[in-house]
C-alpha positions in Angstrom: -20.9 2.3 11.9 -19.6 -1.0 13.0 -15.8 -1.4 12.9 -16.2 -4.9 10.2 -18.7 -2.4 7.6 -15.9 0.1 8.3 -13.1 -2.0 7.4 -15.3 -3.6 4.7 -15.8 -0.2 3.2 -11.6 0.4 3.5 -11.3 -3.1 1.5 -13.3 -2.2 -1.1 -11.8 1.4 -1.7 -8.1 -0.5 -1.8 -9.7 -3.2 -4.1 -11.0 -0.1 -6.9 -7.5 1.7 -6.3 -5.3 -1.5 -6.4 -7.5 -2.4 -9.8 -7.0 0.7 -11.5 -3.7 0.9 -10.9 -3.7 3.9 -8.5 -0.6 2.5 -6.6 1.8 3.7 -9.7 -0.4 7.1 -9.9 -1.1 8.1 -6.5 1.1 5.9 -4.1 0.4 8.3 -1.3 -3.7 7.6 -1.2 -3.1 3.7 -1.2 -0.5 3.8 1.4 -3.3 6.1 3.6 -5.8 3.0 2.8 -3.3 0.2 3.8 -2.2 2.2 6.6 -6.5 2.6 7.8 -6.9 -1.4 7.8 -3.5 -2.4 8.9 -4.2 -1.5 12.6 -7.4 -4.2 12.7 -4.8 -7.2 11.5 -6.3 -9.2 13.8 -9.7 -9.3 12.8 -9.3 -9.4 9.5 -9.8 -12.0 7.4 -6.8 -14.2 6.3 -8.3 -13.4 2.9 -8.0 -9.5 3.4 -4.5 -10.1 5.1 -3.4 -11.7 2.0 -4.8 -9.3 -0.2 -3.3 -6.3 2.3 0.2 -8.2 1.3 -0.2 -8.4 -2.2 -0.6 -4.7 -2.8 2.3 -3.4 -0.1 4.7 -5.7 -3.0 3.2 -3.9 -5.8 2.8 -0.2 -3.8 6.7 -1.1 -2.9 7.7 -3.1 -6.2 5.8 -0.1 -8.6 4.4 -3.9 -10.3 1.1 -3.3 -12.3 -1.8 -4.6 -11.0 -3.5 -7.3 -13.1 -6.8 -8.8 -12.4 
């Protein structure tokens, strides 16, 4: 599998956790999520990178997730 479908994959698993609020439940699987995209930074989007930053504040800040 191509590393862009793999990171693509990664997104969309953070996106269903982030969403249903899995950072307050079960910090530990979001944090393995953001740290298995973090090391492509630089060829990710600056859409994904901005949505990578948003959920480190609410993992850190324990802020609810609202869509």
């Amino acid at each position: 599998m191509k590393l862009r479908k793999k990171l693509q994959l990664r997104m969309d698993e953070l996106q269903r956790c982030m969403e249903s609020n899995e950072h307050l439940t079960n910090p530990q699987t979001v944090i393995d999520i953001l740290e298995s995209v973090s090391f492509a930074w630089s060829v990710l989007s600056e859409e994904d990178r901005e949505y990578i930053q948003c959920a480190q504040t609410a993992l850190e800040e324990r802020l609810e997730w609202n869509v």
